[in-house]
N, CA and C atoms as an extended XYZ file, in Angstrom:
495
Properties=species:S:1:pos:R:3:atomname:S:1:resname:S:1:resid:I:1 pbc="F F F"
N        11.616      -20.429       -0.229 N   UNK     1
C        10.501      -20.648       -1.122 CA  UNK     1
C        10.878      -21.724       -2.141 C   UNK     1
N        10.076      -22.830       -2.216 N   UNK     2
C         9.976      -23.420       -3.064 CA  UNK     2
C         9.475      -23.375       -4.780 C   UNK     2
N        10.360      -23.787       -5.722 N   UNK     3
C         9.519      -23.201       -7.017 CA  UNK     3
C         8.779      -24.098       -7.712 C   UNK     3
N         7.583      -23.179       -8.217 N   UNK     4
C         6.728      -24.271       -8.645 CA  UNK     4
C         6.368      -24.029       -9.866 C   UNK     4
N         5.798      -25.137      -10.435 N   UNK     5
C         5.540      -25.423      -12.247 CA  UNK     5
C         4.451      -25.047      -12.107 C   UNK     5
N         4.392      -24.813      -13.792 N   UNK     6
C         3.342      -24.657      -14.740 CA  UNK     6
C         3.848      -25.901      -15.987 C   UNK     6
N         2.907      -25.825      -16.706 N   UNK     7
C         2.834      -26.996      -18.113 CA  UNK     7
C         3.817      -26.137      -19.027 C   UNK     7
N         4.764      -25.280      -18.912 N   UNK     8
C         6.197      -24.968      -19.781 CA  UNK     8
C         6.583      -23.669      -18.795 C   UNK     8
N         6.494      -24.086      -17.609 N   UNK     9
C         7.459      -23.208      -16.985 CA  UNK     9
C         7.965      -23.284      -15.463 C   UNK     9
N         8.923      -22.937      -15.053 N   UNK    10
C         9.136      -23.390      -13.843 CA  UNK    10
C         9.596      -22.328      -13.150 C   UNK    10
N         8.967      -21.648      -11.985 N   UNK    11
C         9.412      -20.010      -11.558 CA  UNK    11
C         9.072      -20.327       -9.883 C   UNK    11
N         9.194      -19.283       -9.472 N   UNK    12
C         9.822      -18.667       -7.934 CA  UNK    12
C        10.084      -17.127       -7.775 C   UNK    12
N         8.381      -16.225       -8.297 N   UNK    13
C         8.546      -14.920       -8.738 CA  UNK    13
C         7.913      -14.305       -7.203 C   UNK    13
N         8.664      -13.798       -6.584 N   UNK    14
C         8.539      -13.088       -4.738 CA  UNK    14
C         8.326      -11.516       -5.638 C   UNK    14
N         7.399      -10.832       -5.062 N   UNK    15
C         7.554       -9.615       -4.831 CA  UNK    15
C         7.236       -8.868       -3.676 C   UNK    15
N         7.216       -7.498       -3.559 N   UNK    16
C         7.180       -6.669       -2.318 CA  UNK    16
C         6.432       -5.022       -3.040 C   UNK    16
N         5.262       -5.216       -2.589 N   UNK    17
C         4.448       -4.404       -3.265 CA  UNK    17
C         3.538       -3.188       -2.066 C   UNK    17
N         3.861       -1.613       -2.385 N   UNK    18
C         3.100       -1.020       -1.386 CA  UNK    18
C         2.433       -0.152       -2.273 C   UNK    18
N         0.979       -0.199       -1.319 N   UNK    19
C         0.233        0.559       -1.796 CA  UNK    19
C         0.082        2.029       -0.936 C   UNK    19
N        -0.159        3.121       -1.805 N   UNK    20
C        -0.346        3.982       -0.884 CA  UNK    20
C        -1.513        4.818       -1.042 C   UNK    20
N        -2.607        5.564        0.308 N   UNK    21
C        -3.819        5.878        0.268 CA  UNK    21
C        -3.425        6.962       -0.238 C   UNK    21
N        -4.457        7.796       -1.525 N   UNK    22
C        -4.735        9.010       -2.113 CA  UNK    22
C        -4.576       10.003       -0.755 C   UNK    22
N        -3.265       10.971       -1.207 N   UNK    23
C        -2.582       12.157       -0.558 CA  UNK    23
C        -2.519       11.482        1.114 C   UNK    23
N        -2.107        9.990        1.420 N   UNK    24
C        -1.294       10.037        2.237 CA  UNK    24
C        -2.075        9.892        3.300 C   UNK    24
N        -3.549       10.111        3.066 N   UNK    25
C        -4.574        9.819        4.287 CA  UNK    25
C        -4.615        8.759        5.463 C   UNK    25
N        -5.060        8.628        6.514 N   UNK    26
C        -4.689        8.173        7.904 CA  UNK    26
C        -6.176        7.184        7.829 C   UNK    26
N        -6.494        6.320        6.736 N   UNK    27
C        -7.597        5.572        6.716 CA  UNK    27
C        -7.886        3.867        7.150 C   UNK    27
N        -6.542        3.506        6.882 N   UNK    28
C        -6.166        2.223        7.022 CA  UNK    28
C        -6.025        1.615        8.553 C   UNK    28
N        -6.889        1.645        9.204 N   UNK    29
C        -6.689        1.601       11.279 CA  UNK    29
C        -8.014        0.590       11.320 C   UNK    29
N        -7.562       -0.393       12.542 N   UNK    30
C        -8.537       -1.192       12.876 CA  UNK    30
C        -9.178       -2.434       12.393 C   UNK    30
N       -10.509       -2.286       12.123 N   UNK    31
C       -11.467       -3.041       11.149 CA  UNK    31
C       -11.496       -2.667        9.275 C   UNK    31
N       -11.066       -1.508        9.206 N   UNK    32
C       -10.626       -1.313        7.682 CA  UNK    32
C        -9.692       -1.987        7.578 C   UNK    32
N        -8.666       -1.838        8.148 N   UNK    33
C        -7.097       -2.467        8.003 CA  UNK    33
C        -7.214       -4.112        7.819 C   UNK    33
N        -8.071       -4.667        8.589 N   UNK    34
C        -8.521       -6.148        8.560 CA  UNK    34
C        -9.385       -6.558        7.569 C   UNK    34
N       -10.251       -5.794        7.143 N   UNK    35
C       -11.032       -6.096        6.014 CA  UNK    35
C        -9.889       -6.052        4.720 C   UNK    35
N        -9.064       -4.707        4.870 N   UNK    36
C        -8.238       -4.932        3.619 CA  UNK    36
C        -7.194       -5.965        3.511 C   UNK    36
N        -7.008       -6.382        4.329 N   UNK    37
C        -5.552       -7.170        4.470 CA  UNK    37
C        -6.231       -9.001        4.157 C   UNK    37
N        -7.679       -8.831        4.363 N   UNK    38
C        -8.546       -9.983        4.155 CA  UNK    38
C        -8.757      -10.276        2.506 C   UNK    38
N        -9.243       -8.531        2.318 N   UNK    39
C        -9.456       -8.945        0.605 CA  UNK    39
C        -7.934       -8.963       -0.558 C   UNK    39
N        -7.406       -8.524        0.496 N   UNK    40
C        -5.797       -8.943       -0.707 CA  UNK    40
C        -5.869      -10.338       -1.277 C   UNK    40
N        -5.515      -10.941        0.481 N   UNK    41
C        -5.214      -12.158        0.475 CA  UNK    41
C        -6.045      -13.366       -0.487 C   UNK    41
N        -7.708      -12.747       -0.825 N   UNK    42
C        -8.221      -13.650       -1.568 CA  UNK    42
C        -7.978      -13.215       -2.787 C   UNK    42
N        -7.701      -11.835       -3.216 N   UNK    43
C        -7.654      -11.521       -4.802 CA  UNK    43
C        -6.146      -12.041       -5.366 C   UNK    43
N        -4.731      -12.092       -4.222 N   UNK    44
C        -4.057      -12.464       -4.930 CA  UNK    44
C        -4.351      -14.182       -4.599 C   UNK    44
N        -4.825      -15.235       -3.893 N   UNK    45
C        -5.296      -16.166       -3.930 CA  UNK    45
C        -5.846      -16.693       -5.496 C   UNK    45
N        -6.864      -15.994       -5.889 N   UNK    46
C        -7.580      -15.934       -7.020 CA  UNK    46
C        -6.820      -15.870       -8.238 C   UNK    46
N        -5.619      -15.229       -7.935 N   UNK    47
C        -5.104      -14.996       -9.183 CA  UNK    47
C        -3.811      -15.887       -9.006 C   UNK    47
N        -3.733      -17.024       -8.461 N   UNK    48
C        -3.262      -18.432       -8.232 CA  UNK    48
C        -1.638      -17.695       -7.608 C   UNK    48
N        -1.677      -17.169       -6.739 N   UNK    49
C        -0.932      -15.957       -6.002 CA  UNK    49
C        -1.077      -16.700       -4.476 C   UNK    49
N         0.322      -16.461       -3.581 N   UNK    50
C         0.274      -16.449       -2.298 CA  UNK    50
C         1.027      -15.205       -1.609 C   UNK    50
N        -0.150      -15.045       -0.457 N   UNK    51
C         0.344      -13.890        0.577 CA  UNK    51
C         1.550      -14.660        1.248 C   UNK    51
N         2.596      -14.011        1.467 N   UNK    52
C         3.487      -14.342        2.752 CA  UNK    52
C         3.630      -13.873        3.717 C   UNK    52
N         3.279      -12.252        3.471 N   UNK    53
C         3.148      -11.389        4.389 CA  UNK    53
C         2.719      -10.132        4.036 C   UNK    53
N         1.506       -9.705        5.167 N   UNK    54
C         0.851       -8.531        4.892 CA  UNK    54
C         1.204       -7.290        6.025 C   UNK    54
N         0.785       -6.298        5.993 N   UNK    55
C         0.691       -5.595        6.996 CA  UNK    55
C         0.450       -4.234        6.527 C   UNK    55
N        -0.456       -3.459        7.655 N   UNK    56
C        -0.485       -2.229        6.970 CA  UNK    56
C        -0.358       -1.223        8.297 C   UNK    56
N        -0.114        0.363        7.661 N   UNK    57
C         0.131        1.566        8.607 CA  UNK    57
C        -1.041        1.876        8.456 C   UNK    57
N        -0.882        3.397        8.841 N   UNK    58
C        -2.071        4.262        8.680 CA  UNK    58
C        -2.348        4.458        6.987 C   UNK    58
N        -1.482        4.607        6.791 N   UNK    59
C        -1.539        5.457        5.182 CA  UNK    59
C        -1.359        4.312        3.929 C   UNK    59
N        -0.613        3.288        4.425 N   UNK    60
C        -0.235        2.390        3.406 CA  UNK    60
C        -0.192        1.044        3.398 C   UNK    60
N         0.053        0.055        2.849 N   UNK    61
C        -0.330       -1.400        3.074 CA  UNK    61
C         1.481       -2.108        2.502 C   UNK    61
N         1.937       -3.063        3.324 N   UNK    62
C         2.938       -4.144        2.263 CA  UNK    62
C         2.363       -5.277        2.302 C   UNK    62
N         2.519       -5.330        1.019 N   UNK    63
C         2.479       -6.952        0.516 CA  UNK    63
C         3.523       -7.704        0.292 C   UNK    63
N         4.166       -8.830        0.719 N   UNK    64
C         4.979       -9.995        0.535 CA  UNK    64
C         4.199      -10.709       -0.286 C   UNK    64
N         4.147      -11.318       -1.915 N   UNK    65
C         3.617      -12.149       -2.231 CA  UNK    65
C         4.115      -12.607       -3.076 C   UNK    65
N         3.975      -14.413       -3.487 N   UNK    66
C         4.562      -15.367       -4.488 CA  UNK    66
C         3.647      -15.158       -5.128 C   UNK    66
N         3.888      -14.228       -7.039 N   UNK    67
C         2.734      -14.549       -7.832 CA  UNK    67
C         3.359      -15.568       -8.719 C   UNK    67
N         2.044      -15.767       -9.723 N   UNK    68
C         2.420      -16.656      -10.945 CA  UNK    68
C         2.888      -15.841      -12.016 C   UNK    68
N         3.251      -16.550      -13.248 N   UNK    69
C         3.648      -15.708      -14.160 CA  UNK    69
C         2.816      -15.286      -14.805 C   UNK    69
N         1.784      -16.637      -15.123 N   UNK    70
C         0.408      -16.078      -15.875 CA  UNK    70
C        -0.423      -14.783      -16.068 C   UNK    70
N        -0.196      -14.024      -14.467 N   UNK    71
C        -1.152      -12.945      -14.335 CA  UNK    71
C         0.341      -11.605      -14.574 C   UNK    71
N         0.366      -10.416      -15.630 N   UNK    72
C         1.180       -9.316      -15.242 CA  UNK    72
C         0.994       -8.604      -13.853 C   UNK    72
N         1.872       -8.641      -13.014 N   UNK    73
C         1.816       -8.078      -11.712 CA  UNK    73
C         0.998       -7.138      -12.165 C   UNK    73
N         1.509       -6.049      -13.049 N   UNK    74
C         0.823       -4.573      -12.695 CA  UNK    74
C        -0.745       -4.822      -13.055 C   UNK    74
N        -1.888       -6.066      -13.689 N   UNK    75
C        -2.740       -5.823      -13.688 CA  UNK    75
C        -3.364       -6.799      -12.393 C   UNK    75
N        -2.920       -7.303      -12.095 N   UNK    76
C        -2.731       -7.912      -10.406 CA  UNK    76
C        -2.970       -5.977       -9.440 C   UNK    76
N        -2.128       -5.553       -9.451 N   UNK    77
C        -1.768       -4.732       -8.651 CA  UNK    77
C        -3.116       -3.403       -8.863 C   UNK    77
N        -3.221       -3.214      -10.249 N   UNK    78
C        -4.774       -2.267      -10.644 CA  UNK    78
C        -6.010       -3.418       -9.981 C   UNK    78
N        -5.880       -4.579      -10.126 N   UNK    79
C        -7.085       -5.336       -9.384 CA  UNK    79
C        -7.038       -4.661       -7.980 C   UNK    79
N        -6.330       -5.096       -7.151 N   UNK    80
C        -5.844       -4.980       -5.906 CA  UNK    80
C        -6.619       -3.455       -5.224 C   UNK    80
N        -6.267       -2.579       -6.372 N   UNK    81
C        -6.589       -1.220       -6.051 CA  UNK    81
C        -8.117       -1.145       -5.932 C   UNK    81
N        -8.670       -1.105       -7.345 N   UNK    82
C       -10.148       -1.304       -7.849 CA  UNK    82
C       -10.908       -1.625       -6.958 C   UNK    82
N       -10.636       -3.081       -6.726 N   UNK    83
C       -11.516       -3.718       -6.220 CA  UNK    83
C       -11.359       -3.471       -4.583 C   UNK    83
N       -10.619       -3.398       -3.698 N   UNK    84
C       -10.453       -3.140       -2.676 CA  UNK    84
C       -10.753       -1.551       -2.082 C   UNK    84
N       -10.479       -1.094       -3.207 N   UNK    85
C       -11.263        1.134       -3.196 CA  UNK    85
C       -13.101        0.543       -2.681 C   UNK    85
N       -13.556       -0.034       -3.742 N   UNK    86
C       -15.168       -0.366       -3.848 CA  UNK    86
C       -15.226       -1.233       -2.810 C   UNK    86
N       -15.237       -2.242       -2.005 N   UNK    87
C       -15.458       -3.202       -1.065 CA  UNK    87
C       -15.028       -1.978        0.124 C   UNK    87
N       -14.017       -1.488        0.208 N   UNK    88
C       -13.932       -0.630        1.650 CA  UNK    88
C       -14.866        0.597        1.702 C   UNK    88
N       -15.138        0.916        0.470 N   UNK    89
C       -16.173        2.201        1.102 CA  UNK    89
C       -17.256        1.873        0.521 C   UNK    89
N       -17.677        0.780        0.293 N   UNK    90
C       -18.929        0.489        0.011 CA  UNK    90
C       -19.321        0.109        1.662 C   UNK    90
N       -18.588       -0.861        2.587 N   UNK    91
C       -18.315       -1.622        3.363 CA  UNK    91
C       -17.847       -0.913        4.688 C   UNK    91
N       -17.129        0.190        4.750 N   UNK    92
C       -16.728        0.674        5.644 CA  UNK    92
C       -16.836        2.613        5.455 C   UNK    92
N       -17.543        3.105        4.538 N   UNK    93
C       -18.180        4.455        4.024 CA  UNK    93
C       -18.131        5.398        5.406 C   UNK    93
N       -18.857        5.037        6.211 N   UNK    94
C       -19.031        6.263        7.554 CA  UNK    94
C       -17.765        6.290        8.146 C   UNK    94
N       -16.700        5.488        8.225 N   UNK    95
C       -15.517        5.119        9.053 CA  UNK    95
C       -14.318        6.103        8.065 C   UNK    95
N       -14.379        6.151        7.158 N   UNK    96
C       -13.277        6.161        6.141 CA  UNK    96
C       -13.899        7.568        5.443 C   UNK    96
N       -14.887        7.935        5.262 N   UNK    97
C       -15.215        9.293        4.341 CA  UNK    97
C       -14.610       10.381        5.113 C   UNK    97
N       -14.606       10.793        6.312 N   UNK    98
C       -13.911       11.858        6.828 CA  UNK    98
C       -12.662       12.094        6.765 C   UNK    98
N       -11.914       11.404        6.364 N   UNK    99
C       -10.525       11.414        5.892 CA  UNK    99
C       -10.239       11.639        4.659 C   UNK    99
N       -10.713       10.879        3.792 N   UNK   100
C       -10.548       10.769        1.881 CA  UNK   100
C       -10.709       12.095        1.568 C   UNK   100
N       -10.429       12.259        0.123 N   UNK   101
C       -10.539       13.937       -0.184 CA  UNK   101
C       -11.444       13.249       -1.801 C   UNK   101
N       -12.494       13.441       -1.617 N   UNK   102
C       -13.596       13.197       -2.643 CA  UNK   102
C       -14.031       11.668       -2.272 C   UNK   102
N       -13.664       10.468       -2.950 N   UNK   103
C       -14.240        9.446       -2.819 CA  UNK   103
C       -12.813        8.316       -3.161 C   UNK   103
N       -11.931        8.913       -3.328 N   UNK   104
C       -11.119        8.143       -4.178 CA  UNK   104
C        -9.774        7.348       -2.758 C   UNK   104
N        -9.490        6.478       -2.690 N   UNK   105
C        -9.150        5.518       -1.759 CA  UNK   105
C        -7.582        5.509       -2.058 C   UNK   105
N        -7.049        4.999       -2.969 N   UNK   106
C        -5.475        4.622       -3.495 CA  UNK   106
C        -5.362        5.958       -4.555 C   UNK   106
N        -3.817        6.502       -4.121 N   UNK   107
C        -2.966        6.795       -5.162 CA  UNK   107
C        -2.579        6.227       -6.128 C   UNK   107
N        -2.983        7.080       -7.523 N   UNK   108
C        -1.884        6.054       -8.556 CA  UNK   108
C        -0.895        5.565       -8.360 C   UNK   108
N        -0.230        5.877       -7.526 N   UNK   109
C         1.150        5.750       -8.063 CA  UNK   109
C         0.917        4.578       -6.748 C   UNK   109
N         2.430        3.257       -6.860 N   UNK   110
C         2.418        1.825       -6.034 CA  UNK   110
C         3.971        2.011       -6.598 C   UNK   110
N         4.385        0.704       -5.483 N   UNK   111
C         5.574        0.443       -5.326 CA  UNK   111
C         5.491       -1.027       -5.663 C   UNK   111
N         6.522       -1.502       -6.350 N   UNK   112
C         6.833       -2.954       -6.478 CA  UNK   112
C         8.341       -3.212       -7.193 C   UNK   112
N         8.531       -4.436       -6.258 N   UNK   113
C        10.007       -4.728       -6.621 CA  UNK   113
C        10.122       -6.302       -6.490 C   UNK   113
N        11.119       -7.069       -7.446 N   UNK   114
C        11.133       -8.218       -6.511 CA  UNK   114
C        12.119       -8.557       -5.542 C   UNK   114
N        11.658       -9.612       -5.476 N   UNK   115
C        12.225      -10.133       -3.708 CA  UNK   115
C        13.496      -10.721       -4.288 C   UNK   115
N        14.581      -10.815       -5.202 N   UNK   116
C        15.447      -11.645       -5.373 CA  UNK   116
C        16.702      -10.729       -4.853 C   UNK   116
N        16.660       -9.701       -4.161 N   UNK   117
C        17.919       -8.692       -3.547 CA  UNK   117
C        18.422       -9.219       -2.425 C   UNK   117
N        17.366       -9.460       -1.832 N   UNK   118
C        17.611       -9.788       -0.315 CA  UNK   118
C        16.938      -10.829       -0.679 C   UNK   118
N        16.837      -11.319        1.063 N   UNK   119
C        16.386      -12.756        1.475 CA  UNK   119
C        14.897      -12.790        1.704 C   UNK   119
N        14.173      -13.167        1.831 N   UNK   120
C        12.769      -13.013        1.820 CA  UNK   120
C        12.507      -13.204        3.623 C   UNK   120
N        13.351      -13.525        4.118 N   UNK   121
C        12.966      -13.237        5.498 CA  UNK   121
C        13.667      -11.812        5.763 C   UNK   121
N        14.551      -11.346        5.234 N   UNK   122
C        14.705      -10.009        6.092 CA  UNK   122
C        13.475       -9.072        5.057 C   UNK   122
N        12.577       -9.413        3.860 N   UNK   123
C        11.629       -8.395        3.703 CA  UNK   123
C        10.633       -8.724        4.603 C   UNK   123
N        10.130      -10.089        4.983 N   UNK   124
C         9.200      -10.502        6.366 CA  UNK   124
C         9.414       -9.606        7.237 C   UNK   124
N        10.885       -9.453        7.698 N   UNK   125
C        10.360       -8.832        8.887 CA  UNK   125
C        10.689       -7.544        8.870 C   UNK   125
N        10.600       -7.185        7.522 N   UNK   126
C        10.675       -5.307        7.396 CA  UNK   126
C         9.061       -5.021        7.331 C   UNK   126
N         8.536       -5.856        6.743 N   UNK   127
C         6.938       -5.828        6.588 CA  UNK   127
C         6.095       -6.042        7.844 C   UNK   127
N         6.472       -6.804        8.488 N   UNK   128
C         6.149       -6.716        9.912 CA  UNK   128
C         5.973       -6.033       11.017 C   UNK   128
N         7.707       -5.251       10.651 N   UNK   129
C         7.960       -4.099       11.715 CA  UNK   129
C         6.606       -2.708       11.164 C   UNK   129
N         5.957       -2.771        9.782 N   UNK   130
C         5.152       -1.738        9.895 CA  UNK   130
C         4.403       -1.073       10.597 C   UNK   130
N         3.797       -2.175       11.673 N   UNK   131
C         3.443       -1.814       12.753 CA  UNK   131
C         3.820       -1.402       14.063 C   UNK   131
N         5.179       -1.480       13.588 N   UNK   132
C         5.696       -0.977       15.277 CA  UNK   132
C         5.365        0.736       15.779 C   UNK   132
N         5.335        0.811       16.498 N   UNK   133
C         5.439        2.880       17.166 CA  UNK   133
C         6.726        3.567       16.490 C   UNK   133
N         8.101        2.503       15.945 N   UNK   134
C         8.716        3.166       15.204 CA  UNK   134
C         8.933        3.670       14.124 C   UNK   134
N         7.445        3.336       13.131 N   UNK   135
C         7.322        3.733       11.855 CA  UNK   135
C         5.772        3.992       11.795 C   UNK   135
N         5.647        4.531       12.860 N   UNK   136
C         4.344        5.666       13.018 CA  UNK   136
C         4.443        6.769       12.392 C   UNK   136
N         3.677        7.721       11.646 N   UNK   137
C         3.974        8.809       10.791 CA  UNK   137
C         3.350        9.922       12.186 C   UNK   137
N         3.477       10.790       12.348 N   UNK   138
C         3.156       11.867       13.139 CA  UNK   138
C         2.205       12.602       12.244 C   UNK   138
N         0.712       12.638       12.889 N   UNK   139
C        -0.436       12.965       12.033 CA  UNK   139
C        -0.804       14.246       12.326 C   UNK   139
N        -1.010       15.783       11.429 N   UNK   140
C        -1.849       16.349       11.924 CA  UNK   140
C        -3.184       16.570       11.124 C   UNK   140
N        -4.474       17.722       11.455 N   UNK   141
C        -5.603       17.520       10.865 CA  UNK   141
C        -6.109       17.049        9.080 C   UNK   141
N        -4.775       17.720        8.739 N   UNK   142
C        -4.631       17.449        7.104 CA  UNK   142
C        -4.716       16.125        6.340 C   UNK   142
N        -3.667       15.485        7.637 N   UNK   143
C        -3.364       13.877        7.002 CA  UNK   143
C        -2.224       13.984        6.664 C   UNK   143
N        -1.405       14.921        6.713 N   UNK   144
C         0.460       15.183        6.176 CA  UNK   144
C         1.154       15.013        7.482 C   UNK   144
N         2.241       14.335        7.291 N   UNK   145
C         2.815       14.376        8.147 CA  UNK   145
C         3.416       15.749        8.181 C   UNK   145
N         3.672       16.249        9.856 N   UNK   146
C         4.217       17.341        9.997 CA  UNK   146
C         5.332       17.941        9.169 C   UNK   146
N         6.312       17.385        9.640 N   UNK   147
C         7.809       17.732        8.618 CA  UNK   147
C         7.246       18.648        7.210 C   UNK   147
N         6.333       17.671        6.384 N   UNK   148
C         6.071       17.971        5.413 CA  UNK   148
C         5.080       19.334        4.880 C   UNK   148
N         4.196       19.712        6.276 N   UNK   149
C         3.848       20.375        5.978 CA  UNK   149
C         4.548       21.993        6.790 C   UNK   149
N         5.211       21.644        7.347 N   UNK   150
C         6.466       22.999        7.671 CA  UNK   150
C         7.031       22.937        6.207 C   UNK   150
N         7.767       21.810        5.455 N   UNK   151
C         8.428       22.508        4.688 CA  UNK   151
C         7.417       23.005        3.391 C   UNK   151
N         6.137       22.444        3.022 N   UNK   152
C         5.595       22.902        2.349 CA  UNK   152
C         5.172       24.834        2.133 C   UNK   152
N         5.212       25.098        3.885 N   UNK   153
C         4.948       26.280        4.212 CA  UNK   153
C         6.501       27.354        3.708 C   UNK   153
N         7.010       26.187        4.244 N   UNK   154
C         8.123       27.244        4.122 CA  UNK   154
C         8.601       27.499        2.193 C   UNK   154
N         7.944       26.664        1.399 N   UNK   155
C         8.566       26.778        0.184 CA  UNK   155
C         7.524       27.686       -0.355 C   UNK   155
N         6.361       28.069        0.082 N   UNK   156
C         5.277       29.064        0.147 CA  UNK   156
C         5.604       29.823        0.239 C   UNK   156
N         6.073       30.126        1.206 N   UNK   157
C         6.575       31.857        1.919 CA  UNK   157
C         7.962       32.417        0.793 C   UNK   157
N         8.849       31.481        0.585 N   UNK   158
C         9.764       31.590       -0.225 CA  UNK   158
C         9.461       31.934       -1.557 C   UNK   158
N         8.517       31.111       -2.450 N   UNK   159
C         7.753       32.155       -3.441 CA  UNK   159
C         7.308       33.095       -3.565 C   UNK   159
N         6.592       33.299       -2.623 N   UNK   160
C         5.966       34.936       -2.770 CA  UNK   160
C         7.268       36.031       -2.258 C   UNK   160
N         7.363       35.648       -1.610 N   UNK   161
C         8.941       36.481       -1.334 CA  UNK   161
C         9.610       36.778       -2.730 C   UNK   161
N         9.908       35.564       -3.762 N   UNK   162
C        10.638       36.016       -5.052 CA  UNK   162
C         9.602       36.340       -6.154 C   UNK   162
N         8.024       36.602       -5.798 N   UNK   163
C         7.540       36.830       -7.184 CA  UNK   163
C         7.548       38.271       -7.032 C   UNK   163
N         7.521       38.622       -8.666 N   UNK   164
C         7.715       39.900       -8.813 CA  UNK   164
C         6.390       41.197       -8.209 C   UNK   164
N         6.657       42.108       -8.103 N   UNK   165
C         5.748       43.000       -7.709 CA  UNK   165
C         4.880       43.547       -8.902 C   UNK   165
C-alpha cells in the first residue's frame, strides 16, 4: 500500500474490521450477501475510504479497508451498521425476517484492528478464505452453532442441579 496525503498529513491507516449479525444469525447468503458487500464498498468509498477486501459468512462480514484519518473509524463503523441494517431489510425484508429475532440486523458489539501486525496480504487471504467449507459454522434451527448450544445445555442442567431446594 501506498501512502497518501492530506494538506498536513501523510498516512497509510489499513484496518480489518468484522461485523457480526445480532445473536449470530445465518442471514448473510446469496443476494443479501451481495447487496451488503455492495453497500460497504460505497459507504466506505464516501467516506474517502478504500475496500481491499470484502467477504462475508453466514453470520458475519470482513472488511480489509484503507481509511482516511479524517473520518474516526468507530463512526465509520456505526455508519456501516445503520445504514446497511435499513437498506437490507428495507430491500431484502421477506428473505432475512425469518431468521432475525425482532428487527434488529448487527450486534453491538464489532471487531477492528489495524493491519500494521502482519502483512496485508496474509489478512487478504484470511478474508478470503471466509468462504471456504472450512470456516462454515454448523447451523441448527436456532442459528447457534451446535457446540454452543450442547454446552449451553449443559451449563443449564448444572445450575439447577446446584440451586438450592
Amino acid at each position: 500500500m501506498a501512502e497518501k496525503k492530506r494538506s498536513h498529513a501523510v498516512y497509510d491507516l489499513n484496518y480489518h474490521i468484522v461485523l457480526v449479525t445480532k445473536y449470530r444469525r445465518p442471514v448473510l447468503a446469496g443476494e443479501v450477501a451481495e447487496h451488503l458487500k455492495r453497500e460497504c464498498i460505497r459507504l466506505i468509498d464516501e467516506k474517502e475510504g478504500t475496500v481491499r477486501e470484502i467477504e462475508t459468512d453466514m453470520d458475519h462480514v470482513h472488511i480489509l479497508a484503507e481509511l482516511s484519518p479524517k473520518y474516526p473509524v468507530t463512526g465509520l463503523i456505526n455508519s456501516l451498521k445503520g445504514v446497511t441494517s435499513r437498506i437490507l431489510r428495507r430491500d431484502h425484508w421477506d428473505e432475512i425476517r425469518k431468521d432475525l429475532w425482532g428487527d434488529s440486523l448487527w450486534s453491538e458489539s464489532y471487531y477492528v484492528a489495524t493491519a500494521g501486525g502482519v502483512t496485508i496480504d496474509t489478512i487478504r487471504q484470511y478474508v478470503q478464505s471466509q468462504k471456504t467449507d472450512a470456516h462454515k459454522r454448523k447451523y441448527v434451527k436456532s442459528g447457534k452453532p451446535r457446540k454452543a448450544c450442547r454446552k449451553k445445555r449443559a451449563v443449564s442442567r448444572k445450575q439447577a442441579n446446584s440451586s438450592p431446594a
